[in-house]
C-alpha positions as YAML, in Angstrom:
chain: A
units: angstrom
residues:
- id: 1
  name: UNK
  ca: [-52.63, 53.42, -107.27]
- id: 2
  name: UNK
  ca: [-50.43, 56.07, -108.87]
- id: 3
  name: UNK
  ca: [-52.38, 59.61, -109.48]
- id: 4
  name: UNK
  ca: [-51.00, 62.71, -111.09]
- id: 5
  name: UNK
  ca: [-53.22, 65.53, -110.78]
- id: 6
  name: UNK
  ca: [-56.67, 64.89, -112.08]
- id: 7
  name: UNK
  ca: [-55.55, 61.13, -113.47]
- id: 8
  name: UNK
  ca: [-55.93, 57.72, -111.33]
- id: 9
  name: UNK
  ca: [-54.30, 54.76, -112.40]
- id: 10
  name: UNK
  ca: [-56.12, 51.51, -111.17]
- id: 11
  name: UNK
  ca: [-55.76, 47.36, -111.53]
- id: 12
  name: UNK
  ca: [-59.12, 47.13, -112.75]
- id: 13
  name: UNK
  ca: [-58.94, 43.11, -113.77]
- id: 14
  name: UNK
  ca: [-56.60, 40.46, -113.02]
- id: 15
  name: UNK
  ca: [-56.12, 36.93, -113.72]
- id: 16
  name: UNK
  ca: [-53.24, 34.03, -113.32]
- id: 17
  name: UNK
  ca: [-53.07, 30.56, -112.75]
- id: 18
  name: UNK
  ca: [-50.61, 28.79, -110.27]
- id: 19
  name: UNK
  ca: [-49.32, 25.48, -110.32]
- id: 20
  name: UNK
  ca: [-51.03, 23.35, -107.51]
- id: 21
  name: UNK
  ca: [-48.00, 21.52, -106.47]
- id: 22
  name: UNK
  ca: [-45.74, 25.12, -106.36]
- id: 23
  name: UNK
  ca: [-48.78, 26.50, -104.25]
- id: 24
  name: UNK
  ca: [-49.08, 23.75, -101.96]
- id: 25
  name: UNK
  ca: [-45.01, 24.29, -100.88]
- id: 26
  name: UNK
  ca: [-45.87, 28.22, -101.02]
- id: 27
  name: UNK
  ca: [-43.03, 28.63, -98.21]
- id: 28
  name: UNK
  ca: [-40.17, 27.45, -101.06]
- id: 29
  name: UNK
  ca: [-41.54, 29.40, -103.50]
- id: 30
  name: UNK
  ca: [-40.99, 32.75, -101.90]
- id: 31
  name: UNK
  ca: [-39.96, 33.88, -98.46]
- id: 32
  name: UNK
  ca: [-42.49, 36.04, -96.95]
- id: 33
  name: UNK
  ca: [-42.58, 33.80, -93.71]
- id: 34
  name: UNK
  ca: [-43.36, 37.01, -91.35]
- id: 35
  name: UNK
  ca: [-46.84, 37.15, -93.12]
- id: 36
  name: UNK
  ca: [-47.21, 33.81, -93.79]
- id: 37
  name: UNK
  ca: [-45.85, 32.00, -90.34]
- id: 38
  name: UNK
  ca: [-49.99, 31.64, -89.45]
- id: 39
  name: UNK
  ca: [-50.87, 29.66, -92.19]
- id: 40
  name: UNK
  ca: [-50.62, 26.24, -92.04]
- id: 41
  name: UNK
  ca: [-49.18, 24.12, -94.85]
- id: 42
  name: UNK
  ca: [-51.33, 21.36, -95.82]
- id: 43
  name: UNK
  ca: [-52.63, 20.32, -99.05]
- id: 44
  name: UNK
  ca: [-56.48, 21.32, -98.10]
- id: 45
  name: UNK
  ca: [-55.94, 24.31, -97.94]
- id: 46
  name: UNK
  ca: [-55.87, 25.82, -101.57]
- id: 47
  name: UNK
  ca: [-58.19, 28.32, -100.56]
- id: 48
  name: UNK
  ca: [-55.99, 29.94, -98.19]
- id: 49
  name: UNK
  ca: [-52.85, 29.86, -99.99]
- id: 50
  name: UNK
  ca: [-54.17, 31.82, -102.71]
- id: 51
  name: UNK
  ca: [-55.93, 34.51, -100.44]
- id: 52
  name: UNK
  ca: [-51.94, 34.63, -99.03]
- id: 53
  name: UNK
  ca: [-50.81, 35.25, -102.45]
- id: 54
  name: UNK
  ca: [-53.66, 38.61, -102.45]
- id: 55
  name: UNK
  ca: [-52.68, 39.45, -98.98]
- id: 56
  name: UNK
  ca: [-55.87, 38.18, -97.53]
- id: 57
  name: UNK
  ca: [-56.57, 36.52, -94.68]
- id: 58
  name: UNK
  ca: [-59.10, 34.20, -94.86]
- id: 59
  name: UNK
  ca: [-60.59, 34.67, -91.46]
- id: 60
  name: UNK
  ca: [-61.82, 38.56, -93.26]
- id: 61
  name: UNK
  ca: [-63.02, 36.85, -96.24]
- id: 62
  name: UNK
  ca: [-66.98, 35.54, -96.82]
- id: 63
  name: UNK
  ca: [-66.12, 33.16, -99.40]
- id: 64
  name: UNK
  ca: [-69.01, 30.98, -100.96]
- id: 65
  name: UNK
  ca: [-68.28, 27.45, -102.14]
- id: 66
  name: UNK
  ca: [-69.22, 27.46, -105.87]
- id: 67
  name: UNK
  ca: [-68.76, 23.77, -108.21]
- id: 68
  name: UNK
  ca: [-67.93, 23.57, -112.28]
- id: 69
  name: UNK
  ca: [-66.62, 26.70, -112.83]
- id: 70
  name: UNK
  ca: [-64.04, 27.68, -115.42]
- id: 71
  name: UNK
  ca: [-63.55, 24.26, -116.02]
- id: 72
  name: UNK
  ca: [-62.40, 23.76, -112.73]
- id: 73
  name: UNK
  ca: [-64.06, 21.39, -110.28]
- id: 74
  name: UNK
  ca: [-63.80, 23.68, -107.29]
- id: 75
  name: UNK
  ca: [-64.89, 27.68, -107.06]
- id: 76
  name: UNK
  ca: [-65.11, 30.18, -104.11]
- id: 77
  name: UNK
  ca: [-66.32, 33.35, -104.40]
- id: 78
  name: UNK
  ca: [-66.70, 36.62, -102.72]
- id: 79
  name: UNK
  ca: [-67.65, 39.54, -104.35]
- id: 80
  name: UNK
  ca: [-65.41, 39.74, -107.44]
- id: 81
  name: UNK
  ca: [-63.34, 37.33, -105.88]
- id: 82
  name: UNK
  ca: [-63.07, 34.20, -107.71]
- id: 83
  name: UNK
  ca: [-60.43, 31.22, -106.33]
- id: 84
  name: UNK
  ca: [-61.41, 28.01, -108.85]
- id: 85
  name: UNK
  ca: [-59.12, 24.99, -108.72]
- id: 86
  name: UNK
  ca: [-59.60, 20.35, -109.05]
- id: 87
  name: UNK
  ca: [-59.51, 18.83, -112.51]
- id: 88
  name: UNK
  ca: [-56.32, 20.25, -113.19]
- id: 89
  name: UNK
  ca: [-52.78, 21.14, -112.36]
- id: 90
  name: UNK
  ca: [-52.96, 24.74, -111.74]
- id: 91
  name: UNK
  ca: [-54.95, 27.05, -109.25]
- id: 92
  name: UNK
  ca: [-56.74, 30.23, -111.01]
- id: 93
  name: UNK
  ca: [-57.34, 33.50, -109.61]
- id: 94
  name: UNK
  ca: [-59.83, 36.34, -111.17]
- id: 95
  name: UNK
  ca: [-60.48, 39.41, -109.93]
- id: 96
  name: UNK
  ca: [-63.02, 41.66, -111.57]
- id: 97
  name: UNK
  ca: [-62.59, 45.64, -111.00]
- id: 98
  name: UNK
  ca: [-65.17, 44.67, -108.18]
- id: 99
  name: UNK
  ca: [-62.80, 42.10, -106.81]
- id: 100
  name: UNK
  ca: [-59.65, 44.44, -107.20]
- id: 101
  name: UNK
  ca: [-61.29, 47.22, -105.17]
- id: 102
  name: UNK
  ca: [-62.13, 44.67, -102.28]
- id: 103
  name: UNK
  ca: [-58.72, 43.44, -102.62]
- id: 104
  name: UNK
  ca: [-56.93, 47.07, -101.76]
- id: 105
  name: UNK
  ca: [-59.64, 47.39, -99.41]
- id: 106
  name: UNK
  ca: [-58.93, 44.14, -97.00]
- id: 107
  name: UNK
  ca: [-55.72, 43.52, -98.02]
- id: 108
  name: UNK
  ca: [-52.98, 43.71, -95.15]
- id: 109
  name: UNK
  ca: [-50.35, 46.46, -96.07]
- id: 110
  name: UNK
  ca: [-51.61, 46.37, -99.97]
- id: 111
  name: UNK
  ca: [-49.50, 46.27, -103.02]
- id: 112
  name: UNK
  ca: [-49.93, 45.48, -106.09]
- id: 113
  name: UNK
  ca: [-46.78, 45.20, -107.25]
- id: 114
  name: UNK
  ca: [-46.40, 42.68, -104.11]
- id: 115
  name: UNK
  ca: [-48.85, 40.88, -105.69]
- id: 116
  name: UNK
  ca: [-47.64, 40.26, -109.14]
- id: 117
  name: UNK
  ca: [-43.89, 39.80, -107.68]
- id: 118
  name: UNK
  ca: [-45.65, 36.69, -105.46]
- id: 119
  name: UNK
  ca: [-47.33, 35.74, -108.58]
- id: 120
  name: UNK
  ca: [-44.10, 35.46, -110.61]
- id: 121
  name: UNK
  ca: [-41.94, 33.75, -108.19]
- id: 122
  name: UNK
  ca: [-43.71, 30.64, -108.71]
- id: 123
  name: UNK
  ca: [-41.60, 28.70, -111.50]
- id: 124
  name: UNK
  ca: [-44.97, 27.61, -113.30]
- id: 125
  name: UNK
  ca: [-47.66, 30.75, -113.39]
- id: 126
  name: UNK
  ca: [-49.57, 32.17, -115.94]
- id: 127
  name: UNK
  ca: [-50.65, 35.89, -116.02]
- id: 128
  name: UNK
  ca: [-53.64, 35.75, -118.71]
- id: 129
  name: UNK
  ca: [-55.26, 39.38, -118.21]
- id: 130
  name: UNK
  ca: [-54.54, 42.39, -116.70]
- id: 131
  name: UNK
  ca: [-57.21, 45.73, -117.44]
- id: 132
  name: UNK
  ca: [-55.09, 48.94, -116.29]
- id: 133
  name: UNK
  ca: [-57.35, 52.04, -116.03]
- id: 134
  name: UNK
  ca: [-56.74, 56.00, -115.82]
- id: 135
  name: UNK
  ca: [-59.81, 57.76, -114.37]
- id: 136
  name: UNK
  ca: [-59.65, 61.28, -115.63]
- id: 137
  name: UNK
  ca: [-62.17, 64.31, -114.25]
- id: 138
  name: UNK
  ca: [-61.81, 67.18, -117.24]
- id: 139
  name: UNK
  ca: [-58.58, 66.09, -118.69]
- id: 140
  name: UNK
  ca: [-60.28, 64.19, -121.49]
- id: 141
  name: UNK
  ca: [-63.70, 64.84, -123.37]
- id: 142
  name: UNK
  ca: [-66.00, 62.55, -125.15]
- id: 143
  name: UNK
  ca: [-66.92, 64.54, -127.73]
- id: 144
  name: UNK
  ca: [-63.76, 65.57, -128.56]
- id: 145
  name: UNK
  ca: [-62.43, 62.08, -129.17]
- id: 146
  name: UNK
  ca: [-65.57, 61.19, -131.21]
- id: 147
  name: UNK
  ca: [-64.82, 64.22, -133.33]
- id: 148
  name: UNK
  ca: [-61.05, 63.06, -134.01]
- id: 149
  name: UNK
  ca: [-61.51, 59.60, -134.11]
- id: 150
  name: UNK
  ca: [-64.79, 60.34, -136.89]
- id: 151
  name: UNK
  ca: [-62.04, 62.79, -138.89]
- id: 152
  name: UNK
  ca: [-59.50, 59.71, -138.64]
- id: 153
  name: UNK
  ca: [-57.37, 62.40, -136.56]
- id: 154
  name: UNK
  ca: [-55.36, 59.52, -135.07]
- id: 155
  name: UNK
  ca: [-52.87, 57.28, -135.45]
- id: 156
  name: UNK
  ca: [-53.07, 53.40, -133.86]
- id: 157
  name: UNK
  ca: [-51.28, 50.15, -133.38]
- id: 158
  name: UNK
  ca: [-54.48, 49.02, -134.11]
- id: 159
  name: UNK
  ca: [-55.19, 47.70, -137.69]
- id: 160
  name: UNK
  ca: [-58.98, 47.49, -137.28]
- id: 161
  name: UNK
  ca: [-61.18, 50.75, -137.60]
- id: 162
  name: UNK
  ca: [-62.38, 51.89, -133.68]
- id: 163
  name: UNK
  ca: [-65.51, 50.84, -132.88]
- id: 164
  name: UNK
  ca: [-67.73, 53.92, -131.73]
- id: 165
  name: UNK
  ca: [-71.05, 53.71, -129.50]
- id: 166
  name: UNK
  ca: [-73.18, 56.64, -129.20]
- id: 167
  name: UNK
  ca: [-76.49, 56.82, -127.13]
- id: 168
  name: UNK
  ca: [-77.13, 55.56, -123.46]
- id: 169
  name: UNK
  ca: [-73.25, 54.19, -123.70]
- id: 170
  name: UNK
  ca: [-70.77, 56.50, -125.13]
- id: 171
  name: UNK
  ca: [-67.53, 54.43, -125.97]
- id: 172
  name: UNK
  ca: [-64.57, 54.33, -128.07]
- id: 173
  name: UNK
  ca: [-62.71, 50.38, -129.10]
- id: 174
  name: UNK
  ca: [-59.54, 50.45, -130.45]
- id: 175
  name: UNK
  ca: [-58.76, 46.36, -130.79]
- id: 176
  name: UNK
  ca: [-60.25, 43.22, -130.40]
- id: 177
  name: UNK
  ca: [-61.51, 41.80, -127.14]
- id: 178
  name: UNK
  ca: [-59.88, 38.33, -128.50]
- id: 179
  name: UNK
  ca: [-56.95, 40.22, -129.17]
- id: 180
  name: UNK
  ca: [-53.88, 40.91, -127.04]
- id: 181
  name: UNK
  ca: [-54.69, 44.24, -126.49]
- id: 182
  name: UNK
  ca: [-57.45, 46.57, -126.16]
- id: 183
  name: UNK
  ca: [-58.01, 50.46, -125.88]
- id: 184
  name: UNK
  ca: [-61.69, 51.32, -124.40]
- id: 185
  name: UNK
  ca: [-62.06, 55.06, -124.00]
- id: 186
  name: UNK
  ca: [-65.62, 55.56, -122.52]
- id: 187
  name: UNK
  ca: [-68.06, 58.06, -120.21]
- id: 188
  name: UNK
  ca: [-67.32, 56.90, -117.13]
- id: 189
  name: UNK
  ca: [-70.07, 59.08, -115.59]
- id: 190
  name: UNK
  ca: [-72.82, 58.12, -118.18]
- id: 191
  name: UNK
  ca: [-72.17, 54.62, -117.52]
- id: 192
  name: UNK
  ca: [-72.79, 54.95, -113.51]
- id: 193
  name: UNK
  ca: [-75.98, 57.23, -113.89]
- id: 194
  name: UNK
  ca: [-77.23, 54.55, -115.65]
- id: 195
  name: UNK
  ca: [-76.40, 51.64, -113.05]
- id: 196
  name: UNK
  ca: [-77.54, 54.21, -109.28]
- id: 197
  name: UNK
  ca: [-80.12, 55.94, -108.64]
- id: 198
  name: UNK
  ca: [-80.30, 59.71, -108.41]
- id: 199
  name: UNK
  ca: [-79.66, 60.04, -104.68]
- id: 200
  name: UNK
  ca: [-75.64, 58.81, -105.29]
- id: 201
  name: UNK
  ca: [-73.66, 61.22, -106.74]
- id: 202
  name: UNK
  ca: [-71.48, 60.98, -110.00]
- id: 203
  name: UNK
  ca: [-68.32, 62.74, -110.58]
- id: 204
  name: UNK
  ca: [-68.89, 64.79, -113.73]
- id: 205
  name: UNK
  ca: [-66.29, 64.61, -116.78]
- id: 206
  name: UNK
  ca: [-65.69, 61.20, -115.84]
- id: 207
  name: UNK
  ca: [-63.27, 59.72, -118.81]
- id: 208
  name: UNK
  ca: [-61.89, 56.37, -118.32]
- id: 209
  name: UNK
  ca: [-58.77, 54.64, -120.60]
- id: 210
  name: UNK
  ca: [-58.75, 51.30, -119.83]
- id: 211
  name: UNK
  ca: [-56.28, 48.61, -121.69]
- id: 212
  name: UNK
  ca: [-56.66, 45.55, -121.70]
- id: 213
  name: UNK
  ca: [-53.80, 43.02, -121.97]
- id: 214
  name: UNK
  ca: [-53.77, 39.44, -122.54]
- id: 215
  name: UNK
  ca: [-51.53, 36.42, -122.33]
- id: 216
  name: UNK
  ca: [-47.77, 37.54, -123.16]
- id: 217
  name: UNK
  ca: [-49.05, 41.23, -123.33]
- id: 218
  name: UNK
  ca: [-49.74, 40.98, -119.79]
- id: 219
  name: UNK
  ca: [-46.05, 40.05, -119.18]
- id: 220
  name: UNK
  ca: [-44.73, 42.53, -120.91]
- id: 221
  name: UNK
  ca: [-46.57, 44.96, -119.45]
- id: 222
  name: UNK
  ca: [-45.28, 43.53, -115.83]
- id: 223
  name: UNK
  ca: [-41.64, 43.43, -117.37]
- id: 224
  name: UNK
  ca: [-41.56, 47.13, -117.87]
- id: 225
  name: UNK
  ca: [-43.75, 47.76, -114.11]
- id: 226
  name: UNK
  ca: [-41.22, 45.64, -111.63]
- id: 227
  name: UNK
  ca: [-38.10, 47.07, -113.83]
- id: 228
  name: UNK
  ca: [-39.38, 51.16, -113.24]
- id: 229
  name: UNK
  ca: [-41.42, 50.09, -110.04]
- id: 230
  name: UNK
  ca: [-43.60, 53.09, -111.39]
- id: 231
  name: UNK
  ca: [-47.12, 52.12, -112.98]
- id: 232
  name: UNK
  ca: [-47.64, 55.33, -114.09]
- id: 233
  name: UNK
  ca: [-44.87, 55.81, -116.17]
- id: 234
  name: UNK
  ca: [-45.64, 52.27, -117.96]
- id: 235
  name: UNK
  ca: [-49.19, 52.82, -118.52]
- id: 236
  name: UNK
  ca: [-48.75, 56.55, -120.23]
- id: 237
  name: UNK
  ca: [-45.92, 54.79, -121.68]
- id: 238
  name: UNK
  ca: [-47.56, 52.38, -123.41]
- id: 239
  name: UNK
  ca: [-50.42, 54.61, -124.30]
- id: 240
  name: UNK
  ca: [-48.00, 56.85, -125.52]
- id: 241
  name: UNK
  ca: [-46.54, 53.90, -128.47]
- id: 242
  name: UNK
  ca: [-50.37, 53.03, -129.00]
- id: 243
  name: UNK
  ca: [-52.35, 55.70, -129.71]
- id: 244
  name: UNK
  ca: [-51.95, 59.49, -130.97]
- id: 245
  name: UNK
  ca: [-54.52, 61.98, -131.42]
- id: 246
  name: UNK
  ca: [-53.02, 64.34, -134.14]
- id: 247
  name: UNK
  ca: [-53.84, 68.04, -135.61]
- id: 248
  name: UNK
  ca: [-53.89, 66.57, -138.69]
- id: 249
  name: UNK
  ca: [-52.81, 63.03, -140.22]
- id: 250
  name: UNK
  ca: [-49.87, 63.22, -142.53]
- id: 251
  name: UNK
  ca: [-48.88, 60.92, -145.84]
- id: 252
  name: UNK
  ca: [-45.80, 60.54, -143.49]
- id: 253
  name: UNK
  ca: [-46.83, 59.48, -140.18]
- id: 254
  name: UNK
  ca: [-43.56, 60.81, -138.62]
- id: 255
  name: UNK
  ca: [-44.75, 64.04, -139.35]
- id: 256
  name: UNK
  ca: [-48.23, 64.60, -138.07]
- id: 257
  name: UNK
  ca: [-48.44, 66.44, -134.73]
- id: 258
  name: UNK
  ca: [-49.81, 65.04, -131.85]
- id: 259
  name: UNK
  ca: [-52.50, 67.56, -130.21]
- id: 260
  name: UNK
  ca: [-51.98, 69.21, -126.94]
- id: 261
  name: UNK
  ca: [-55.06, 67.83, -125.26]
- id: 262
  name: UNK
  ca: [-53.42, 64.14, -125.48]
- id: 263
  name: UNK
  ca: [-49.76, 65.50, -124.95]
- id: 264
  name: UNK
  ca: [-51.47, 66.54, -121.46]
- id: 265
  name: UNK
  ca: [-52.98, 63.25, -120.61]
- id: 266
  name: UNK
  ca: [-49.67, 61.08, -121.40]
- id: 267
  name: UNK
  ca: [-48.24, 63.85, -119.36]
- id: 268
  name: UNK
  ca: [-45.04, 64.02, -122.36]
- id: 269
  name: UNK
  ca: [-44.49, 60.57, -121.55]
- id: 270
  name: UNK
  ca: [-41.79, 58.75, -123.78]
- id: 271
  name: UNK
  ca: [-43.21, 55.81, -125.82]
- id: 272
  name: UNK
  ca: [-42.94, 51.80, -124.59]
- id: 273
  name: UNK
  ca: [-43.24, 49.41, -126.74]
- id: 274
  name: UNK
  ca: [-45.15, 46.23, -126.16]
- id: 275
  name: UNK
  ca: [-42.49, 43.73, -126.55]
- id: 276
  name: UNK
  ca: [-43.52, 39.71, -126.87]
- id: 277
  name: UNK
  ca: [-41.58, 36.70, -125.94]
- id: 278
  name: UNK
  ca: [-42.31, 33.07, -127.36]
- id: 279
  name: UNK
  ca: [-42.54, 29.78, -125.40]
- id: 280
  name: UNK
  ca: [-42.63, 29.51, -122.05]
- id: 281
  name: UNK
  ca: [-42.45, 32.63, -119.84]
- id: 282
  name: UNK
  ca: [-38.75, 33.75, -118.33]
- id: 283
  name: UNK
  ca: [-38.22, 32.99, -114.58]
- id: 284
  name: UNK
  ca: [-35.15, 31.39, -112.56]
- id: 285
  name: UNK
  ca: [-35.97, 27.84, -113.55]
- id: 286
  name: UNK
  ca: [-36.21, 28.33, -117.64]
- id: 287
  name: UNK
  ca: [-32.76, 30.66, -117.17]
- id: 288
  name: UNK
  ca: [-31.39, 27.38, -115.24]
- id: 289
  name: UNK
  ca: [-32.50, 25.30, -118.00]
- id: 290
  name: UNK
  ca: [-30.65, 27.25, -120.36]
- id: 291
  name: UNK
  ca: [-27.71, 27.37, -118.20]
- id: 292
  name: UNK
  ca: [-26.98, 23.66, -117.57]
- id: 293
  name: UNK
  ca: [-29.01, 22.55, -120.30]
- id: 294
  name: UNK
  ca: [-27.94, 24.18, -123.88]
- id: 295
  name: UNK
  ca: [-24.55, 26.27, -122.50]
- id: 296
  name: UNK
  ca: [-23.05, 24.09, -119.67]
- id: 297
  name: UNK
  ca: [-21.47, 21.71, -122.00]
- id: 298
  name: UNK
  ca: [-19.94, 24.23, -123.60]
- id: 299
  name: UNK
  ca: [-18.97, 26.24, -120.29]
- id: 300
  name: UNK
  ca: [-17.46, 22.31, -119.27]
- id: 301
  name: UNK
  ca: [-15.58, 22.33, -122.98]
- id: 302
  name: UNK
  ca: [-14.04, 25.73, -121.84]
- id: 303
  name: UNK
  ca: [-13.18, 24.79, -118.45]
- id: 304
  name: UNK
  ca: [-11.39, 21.27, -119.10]
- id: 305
  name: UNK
  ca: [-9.40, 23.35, -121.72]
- id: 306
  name: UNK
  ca: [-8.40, 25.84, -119.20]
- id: 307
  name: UNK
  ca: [-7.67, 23.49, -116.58]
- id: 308
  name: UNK
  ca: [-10.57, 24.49, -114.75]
- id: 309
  name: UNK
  ca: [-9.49, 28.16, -114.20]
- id: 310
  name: UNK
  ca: [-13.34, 29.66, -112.94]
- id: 311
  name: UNK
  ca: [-11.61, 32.54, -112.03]
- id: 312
  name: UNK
  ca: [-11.04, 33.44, -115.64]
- id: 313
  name: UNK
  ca: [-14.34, 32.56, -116.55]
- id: 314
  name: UNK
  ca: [-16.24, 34.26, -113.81]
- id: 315
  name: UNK
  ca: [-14.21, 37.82, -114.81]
- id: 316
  name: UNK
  ca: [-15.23, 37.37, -118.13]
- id: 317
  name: UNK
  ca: [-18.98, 36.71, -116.70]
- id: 318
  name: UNK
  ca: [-18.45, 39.72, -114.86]
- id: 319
  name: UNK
  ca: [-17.92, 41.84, -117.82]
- id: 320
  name: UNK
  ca: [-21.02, 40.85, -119.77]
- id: 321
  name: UNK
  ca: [-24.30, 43.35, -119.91]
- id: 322
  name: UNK
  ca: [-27.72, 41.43, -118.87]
- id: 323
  name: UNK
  ca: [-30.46, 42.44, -121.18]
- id: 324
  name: UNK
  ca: [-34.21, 43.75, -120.54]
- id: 325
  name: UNK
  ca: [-35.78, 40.68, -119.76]
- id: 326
  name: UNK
  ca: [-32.59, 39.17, -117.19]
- id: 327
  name: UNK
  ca: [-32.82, 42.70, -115.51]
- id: 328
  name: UNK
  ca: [-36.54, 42.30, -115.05]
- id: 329
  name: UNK
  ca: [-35.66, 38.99, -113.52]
- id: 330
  name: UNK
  ca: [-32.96, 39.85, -111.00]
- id: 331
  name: UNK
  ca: [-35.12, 42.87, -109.84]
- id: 332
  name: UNK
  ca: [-37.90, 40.51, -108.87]
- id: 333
  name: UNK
  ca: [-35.54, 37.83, -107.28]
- id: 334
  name: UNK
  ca: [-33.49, 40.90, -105.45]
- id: 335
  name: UNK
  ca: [-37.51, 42.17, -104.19]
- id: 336
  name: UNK
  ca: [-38.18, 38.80, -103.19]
- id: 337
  name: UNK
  ca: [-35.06, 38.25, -101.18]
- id: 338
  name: UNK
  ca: [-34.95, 41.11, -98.91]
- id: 339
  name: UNK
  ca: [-37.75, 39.25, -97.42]
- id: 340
  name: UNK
  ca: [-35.79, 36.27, -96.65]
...
């Protein structure tokens, strides 16, 4: 992923759910037929489909055959690989940090923004979490966010006091883990001395912020990613709305200045917010709906009146602005296209 200077970005968790039947006629649902012209079609072979949607090819993978997992009938797993589908109408995919680094690793011509474009072209898919890391080596300290989040130094999204874990584990919470997002700050370094032996070497100042996003956090997340194409510049974004470590905390929020040490990490980076949409999640077939279903009577209405001028109509069309969310659609439909 995306590094600036002494900061790594990373997938570090990611899960969605596919509808069977859309996964079963994968070669309608996008157009990627170069990569996919060598696997063959057939409704027993779940398995495959979904490593397509990773960029796997099966032949690479050691999957084992797993039963009753996630609710699901069927599970295969490999590593932190897990493919689980039967009982249901929908195929689920979960990858663990484990499973996302064997993912870049095997992958042919790895992307993750690939991924997550494949993911959303399917008219019914669910994204329910995403964990985005940044790995920093110096850049952050410990004990200096222990000290400013002990002095309530800070200012958060997050309504609940952080949770802070000294000792063998040296961590910082901001959020719930039921919630739809969730700040971890820990010691990266600590955490692997404790899990190797001494012969592998550690980095030292090993920092990690990792968010975790849920449900429609995760999409808007992705929303902001395939509109910039940048990961980097969502992530500090989005840390940048979230969480501010100040010089001191003032009666008027506004006014309390945000310390150079965290300036640094964000890297200046202008605030995103999180934004949420209700219902079901925006794609081509819920902007049809909309289309023929609540405004094509009306757009009839208009025509009849006009003696069916659709020249008139489609200038005025021309004219309008698309917002956020449309944008974020046509850039992923455009992507997925230039494949065709």
């Amino acid at each position: 992923m995306k590094s600036k200077n002494d900061r790594k970005i990373l997938i570090d968790w990611l899960t969605f759910t596919v509808g069977v039947d859309a996964l079963l006629d994968m070669d309608k649902a996008y157009h990627e037929r170069e990569f996919f012209e060598s696997v063959r079609y057939s409704g027993a072979n779940i398995l495959e489909k979904a490593c397509g949607i990773l960029g796997l090819r099966l032949a690479d993978v050691n999957f084992l055959e797993r039963r009753g997992w996630y609710g699901y009938e069927m599970g295969y797993v490999c590593g932190g690989i897990r493919i689980c589908y039967g009982g249901c109408d929908t195929v689920m995919v979960d990858l663990s940090g484990e499973g996302c680094r064997l993912v870049e690793s095997l992958a042919v011509n790895h992307d993750w923004l690939r991924v997550i474009q494949r993911v959303q072209s399917f008219s019914r898919r669910n994204f329910s979490r995403l964990d985005i890391a940044c790995d920093t080596f110096g850049t952050l300290k410990m004990s200096q966010i222990f000290k400013y989040v002990e002095e309530f130094r800070y200012i958060s999204r997050w309504k609940m006091l952080p949770r802070i874990v000294k000792g063998r584990e040296e961590t910082v919470d901001f959020g719930s883990p039921k919630s739809r997002t969730m700040l971890r700050i820990y010691n990266k370094s600590l955490e692997r001395r404790c899990k190797v032996d001494d012969s592998v070497e550690v980095p030292e100042d090993w920092v990690r912020c990792e968010l975790q996003l849920r449900n429609d956090a995760v999409d808007s997340f992705l929303r902001e990613w395939v509109a910039c194409q940048d990961v980097s510049k969502v992530y500090f974004g989005i840390m940048a709305n979230q969480l501010r470590f100040v010089k001191s905390r003032e009666k008027n929020l506004a006014r309390s200045v945000t310390v150079a040490w965290w300036r640094r990490f964000l890297d200046n980076s202008a605030p995103i917010r999180l934004l949420y949409n209700g219902g079901l999640a925006y794609n081509l077939q819920s902007l049809e709906k909309y289309l023929y279903g609540q405004a094509g009577s009306s757009m009839k209405a208009w025509l009849v009146l006009s003696d069916w001028d659709v020249d008139t109509m489609l200038d005025m069309v021309a004219r309008r602005k698309v917002n956020d969310r449309q944008q974020a659609l046509i850039s992923v439909m455009s992507t997925l296209r230039k494949h065709n």
